[in-house]
C-alpha positions in Angstrom: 35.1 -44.3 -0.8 33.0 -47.3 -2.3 29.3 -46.4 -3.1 28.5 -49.6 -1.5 30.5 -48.8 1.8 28.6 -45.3 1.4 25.3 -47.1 0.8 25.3 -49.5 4.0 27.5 -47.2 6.3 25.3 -43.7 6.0 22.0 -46.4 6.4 23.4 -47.7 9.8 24.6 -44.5 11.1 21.2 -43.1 10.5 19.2 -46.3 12.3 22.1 -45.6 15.0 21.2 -42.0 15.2 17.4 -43.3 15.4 16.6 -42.0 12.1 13.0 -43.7 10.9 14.0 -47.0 8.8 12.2 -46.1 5.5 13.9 -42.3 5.5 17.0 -43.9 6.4 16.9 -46.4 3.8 16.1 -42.7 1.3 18.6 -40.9 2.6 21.2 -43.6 2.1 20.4 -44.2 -1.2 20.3 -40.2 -2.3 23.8 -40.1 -0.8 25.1 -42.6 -2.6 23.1 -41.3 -6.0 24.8 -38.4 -5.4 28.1 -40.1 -4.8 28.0 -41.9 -8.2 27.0 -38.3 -10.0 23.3 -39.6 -11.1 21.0 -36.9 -11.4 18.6 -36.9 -8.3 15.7 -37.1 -10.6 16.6 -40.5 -10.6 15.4 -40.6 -6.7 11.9 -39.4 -8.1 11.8 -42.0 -11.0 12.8 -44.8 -8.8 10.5 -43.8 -6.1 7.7 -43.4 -8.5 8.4 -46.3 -10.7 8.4 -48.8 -6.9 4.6 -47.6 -6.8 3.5 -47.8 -9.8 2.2 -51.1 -9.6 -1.4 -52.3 -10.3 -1.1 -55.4 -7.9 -0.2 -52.6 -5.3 -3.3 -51.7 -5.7 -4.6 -54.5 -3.7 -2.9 -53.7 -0.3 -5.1 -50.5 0.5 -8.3 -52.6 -0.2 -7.2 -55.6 2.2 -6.6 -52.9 4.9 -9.9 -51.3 4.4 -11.3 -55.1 4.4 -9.3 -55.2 7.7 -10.8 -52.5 9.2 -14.4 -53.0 8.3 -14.3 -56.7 9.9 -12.7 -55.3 12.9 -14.9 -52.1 13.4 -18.1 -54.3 11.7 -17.9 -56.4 14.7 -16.8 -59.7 12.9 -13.9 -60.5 15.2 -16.7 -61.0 18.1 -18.4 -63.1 15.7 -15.5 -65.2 14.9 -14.5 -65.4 18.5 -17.8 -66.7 19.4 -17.6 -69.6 16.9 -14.1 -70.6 17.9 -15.6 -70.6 21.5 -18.7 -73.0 20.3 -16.0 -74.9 18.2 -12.8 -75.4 20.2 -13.6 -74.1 23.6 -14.3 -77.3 25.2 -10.9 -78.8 24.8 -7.9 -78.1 27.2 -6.5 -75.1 26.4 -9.7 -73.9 25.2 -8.7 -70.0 24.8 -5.4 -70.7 23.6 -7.1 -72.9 21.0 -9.3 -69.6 20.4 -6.6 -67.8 19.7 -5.4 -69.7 17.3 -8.3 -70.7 15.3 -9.6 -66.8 15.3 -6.2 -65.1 14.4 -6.4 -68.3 11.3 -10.0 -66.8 10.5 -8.7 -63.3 10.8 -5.7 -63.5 8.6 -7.7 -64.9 6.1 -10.2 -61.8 5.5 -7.3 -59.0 6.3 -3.9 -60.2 5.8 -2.4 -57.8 8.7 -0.4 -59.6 11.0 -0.4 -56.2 13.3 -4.4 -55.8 13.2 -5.1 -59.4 13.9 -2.6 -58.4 17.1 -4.3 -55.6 18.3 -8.0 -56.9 17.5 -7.8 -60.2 18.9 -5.3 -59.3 21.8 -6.8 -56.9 23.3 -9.9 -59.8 24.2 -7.9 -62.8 24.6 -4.9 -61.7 26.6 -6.7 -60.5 29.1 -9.0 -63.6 29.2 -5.9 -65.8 29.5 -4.4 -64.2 31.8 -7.2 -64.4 34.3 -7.6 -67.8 33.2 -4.2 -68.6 34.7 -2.3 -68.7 31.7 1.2 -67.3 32.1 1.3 -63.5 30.9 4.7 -64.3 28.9 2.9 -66.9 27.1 -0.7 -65.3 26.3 1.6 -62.7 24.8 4.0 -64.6 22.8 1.1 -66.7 21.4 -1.4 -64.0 20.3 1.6 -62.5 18.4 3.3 -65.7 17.0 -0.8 -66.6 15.8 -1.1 -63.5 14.2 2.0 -63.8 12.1 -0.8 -66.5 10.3 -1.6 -63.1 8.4 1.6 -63.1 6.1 1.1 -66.5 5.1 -2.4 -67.8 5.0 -4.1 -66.0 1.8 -4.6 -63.0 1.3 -1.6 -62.2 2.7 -0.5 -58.2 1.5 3.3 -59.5 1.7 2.6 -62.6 -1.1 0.6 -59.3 -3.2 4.1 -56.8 -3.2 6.5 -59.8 -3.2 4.6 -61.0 -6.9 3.9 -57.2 -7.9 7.8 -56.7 -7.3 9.4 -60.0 -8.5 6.6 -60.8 -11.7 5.2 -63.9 -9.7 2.1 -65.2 -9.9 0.1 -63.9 -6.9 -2.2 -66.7 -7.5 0.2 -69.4 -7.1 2.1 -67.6 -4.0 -1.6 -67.4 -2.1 -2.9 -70.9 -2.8 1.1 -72.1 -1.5 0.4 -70.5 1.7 -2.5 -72.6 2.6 -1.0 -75.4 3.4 1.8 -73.9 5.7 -0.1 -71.5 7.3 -2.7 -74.3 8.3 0.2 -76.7 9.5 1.8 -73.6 11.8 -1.8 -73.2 13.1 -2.3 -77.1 14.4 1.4 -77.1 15.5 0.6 -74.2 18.0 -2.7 -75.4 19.2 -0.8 -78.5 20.1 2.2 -76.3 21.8 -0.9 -75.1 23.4 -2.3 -78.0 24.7 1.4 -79.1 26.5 1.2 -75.8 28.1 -2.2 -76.5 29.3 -1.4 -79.6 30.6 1.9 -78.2 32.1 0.5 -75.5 34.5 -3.1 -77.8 35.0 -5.0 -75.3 32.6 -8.6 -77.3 32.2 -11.5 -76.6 30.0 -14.6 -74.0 31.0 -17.3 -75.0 28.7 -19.1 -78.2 27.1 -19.9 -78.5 23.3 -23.2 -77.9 21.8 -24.1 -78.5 18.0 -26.8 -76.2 18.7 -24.5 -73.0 20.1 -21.9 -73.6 17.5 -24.6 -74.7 14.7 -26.2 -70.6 16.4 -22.4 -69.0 16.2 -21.7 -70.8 12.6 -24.6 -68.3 11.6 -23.7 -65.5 12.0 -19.6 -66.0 11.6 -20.3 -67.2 8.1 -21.1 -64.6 6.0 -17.3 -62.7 6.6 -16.1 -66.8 6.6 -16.9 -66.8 2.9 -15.0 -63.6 1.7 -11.7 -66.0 1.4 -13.8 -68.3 -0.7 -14.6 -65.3 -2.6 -11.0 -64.0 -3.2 -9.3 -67.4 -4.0 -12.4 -68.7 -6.1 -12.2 -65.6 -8.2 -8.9 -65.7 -8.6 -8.2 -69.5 -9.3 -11.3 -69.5 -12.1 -9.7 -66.7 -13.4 -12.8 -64.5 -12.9 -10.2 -61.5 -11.5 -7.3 -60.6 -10.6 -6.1 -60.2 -7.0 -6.3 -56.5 -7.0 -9.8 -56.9 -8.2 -10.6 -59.7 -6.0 -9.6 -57.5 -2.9 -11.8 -54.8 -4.7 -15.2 -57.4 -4.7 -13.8 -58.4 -1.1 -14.1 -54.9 0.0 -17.6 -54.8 -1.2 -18.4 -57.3 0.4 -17.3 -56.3 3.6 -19.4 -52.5 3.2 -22.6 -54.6 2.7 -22.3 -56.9 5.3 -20.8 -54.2 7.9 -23.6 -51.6 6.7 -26.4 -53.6 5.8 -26.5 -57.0 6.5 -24.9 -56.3 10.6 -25.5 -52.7 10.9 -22.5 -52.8 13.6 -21.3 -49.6 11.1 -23.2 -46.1 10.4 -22.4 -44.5 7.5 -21.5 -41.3 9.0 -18.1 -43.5 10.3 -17.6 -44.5 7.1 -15.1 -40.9 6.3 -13.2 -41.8 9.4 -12.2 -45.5 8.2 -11.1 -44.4 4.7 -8.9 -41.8 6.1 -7.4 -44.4 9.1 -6.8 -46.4 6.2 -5.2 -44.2 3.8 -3.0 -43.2 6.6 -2.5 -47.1 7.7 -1.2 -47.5 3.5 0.5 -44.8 3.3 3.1 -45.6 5.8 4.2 -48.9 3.8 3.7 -47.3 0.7 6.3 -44.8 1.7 8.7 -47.7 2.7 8.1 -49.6 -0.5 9.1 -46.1 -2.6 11.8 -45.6 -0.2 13.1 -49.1 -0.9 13.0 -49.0 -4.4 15.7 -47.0 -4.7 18.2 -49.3 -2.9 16.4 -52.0 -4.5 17.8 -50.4 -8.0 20.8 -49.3 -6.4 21.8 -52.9 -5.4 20.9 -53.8 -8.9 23.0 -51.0 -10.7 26.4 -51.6 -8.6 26.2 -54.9 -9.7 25.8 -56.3 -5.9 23.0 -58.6 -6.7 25.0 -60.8 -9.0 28.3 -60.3 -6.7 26.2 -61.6 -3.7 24.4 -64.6 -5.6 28.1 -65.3 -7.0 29.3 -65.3 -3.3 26.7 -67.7 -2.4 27.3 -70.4 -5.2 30.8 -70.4 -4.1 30.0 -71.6 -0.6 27.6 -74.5 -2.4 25.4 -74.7 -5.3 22.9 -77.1 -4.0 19.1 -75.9 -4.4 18.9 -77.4 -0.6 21.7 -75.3 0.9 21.2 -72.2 -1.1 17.7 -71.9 0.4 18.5 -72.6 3.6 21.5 -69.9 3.7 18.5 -67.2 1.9 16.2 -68.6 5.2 18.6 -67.9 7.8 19.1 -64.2 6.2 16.3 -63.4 5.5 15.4 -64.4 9.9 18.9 -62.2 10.6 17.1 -59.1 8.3 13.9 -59.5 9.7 14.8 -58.8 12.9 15.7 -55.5 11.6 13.7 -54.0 8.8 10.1 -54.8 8.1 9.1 -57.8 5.7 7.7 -55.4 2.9 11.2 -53.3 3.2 13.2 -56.8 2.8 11.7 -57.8 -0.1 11.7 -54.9 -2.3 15.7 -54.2 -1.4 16.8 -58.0 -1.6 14.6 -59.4 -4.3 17.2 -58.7 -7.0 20.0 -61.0 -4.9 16.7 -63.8 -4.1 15.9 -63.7 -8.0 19.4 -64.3 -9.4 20.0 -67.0 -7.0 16.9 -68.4 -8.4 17.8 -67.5 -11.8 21.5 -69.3 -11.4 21.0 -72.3 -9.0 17.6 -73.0 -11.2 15.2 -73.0 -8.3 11.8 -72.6 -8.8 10.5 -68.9 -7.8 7.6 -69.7 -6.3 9.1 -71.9 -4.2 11.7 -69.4 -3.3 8.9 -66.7 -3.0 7.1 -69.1 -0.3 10.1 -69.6 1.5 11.6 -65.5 1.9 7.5 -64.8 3.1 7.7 -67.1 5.8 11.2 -66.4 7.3 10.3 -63.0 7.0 7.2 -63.1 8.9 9.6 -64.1 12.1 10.7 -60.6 12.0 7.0 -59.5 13.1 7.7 -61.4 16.4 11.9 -61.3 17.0 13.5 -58.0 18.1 14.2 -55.1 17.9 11.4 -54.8 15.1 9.1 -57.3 16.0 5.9 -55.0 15.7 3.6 -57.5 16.7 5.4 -58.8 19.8 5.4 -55.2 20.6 2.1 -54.7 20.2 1.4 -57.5 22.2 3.2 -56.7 24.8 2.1 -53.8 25.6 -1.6 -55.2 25.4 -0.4 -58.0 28.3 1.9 -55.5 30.2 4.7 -57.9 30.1 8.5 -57.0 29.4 9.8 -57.6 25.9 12.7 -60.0 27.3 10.3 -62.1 28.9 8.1 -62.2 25.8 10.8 -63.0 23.8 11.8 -66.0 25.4 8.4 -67.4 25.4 7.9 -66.9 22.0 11.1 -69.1 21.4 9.5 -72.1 20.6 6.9 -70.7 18.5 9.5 -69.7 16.6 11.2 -72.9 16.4 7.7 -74.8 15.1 7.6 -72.3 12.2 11.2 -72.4 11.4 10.1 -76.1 10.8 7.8 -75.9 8.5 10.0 -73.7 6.3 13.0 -76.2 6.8 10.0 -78.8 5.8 8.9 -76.6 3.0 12.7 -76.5 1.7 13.2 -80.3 1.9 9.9 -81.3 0.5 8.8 -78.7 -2.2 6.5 -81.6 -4.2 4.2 -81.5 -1.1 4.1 -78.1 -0.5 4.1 -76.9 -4.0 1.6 -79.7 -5.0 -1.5 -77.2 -4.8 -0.1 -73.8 -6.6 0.9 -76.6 -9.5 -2.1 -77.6 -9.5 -4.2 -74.5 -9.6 -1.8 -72.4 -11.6 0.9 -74.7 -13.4 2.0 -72.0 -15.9 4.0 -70.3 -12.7 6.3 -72.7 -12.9 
């Protein structure tokens, strides 16, 4: 029997049998080790070598910065300023939604804690506010996908530590798309306001949003903080998610006081536990990751490919749709680390620029945290709103659609949306 057939058939036998994906994916890959005849301390090396990364590094600290924001009290904070700030307007928690989970994304990088933070408010408050339940679902989890694309974003951190790109360059690209996906769904928002008569509560005030600017600035500057740093070269990003973190302690502990430091022991351990979960994926995917590469399948697949066309245009667009098909199935961390070797030699033989490339795999992949069966933040969601999964789904459809747009734009019209990581960083490409 072919390795490969051994490799792909004992992984979907064991996600048929329910197996968890990140021991399925290690269990597939020490079958097939042990197929070839490899010593199994190659399992260990492999495993070992996926985590020994220093830009890994950064991925604990930006879910320990999620978790002090959250338990600190800064997503009421932020809520409160998107209330004095977009409120007003039709649609005027939808809007919230938006504009907090933009906020959020930008101090944590979790997609699935932006979800269960801001959900568990605004669902319920849209809901009652006569928004349809299918929709206050689909949007909280479609916004939150916002946190694997506007910086920091912990994907853009493994996808550089894995593939040698510059994070840098892959945080200051998702500005601009993740900023375009936010207006496009506060105006999706505003049709379906209109549609079912949804009219605004409030009136604005410079004074209440001057009141809530306050005290929703401090945590507002921490992006400033990580993406200054890092563009004046001042540090790197696992050192800018290190000053971010300390950041967070003095301004959850000192400057709020919404934290005592006898909690403190509890939200290191929650998020050890919260890392070490994808940290046992990424090991686990390593060694298919090198597996792929050792068969020779990477170059075999990227040959395949450049047979059906070689334009830059077409071969991206072939790698989005994939990497939409693979999301629904394994997590976006998991996808990377197993298909980067295929993405890179694509890059490598149709001469397209990895960055770009980089920016485009992040974003299709962040459709898997709301398409199912993985779809972790649709199912997070959902169970927040107490609304089926199908019905979810199909509300979430055209979310989907506006961010498969701005990829397809992305793809079309790299000098716009590459204009600002060539700016800021022009050795990555």
């Amino acid at each position: 029997m072919s390795p490969l057939i051994t490799l792909i058939g004992s992984f979907l036998v064991l996600i048929g049998l329910s197996v968890p994906i990140a021991f399925a994916i290690g269990l597939a890959s020490i079958l097939t080790i042990m197929q070839l005849g490899l010593p199994l301390t190659s399992v260990v090396n492999q495993m070992f070598a996926s985590i020994n990364s220093f830009p890994l590094l950064a991925v604990p600290f930006f879910l320990l910065l999620g978790r002090l924001m959250n338990d600190g009290g800064i997503t009421d904070r932020l809520l409160r300023f998107a209330d004095s700030t977009v409120g007003h307007v039709r649609g005027g928690l939808g809007h919230i939604n938006v504009m907090v989970s933009m906020m959020f994304a930008s101090l944590s990088g979790s997609a699935a804690a932006d979800t269960a933070s801001v959900g568990a408010v605004l669902i319920p408050a849209m809901k009652k506010s006569g928004y349809p339940a299918p929709f206050a679902v689909a949007l909280t989890a479609a916004s939150s996908v916002l946190g694997g694309i506007i910086p920091p974003s912990i994907l853009m951190v493994i996808y550089g530590a894995f593939g040698n790109v510059s994070v840098g360059a892959l945080f200051m690209g998702g500005i601009l798309p993740g900023i375009l996906v936010g207006l496009m769904q506060m105006g999706y928002v505003y049709y379906i306001a209109r549609k079912h008569d949804i009219k605004a509560t409030g009136k604005f005030s410079f004074r209440q949003m001057g009141r809530t600017a306050i005290t929703a600035a401090p945590p507002m500057v921490l992006p400033l903080v990580v993406l200054g740093g890092i563009t004046l070269g001042v540090f790197t990003a696992t050192e800018a998610a290190s000053v971010a973190v300390l950041v967070g302690v003095l301004l959850a502990f000192v400057f709020y006081r919404a934290i005592r430091f006898r909690q403190l022991p509890g939200i290191l351990s929650d998020s050890v536990v919260a890392f070490s979960l994808p940290m046992f994926a990424v090991a686990s995917a390593g060694i298919m990751g090198w597996l792929i590469s050792y068969l020779g399948i990477a170059q075999e697949v990227a040959n395949f490919i450049l047979t059906v066309t070689q334009s830059r245009v077409g071969i991206m667009l072939l790698v989005m749709l994939f990497m939409l098909v693979i999301g629904t199935v394994l997590s976006p961390v998991t996808a990377v680390i197993i298909f980067l070797p295929i993405i890179q030699g694509l890059c490598i033989a149709a001469d397209i620029n990895q960055v770009h490339m980089a920016l485009v795999v992040v974003l299709s992949l962040t459709l898997g945290l709301i398409t199912p069966p993985y779809g972790i933040c649709l199912l997070i969601a959902t169970q927040i709103g107490e609304v089926s999964m199908p019905r979810a789904f199909m509300a979430v459809i055209p979310l989907i659609v506006l961010i498969m747009s701005i990829i397809i734009a992305m793809i079309l019209l790299p000098s716009v949306f590459l204009y600002l990581p060539q700016l800021v960083f022009p050795k990555a490409f």
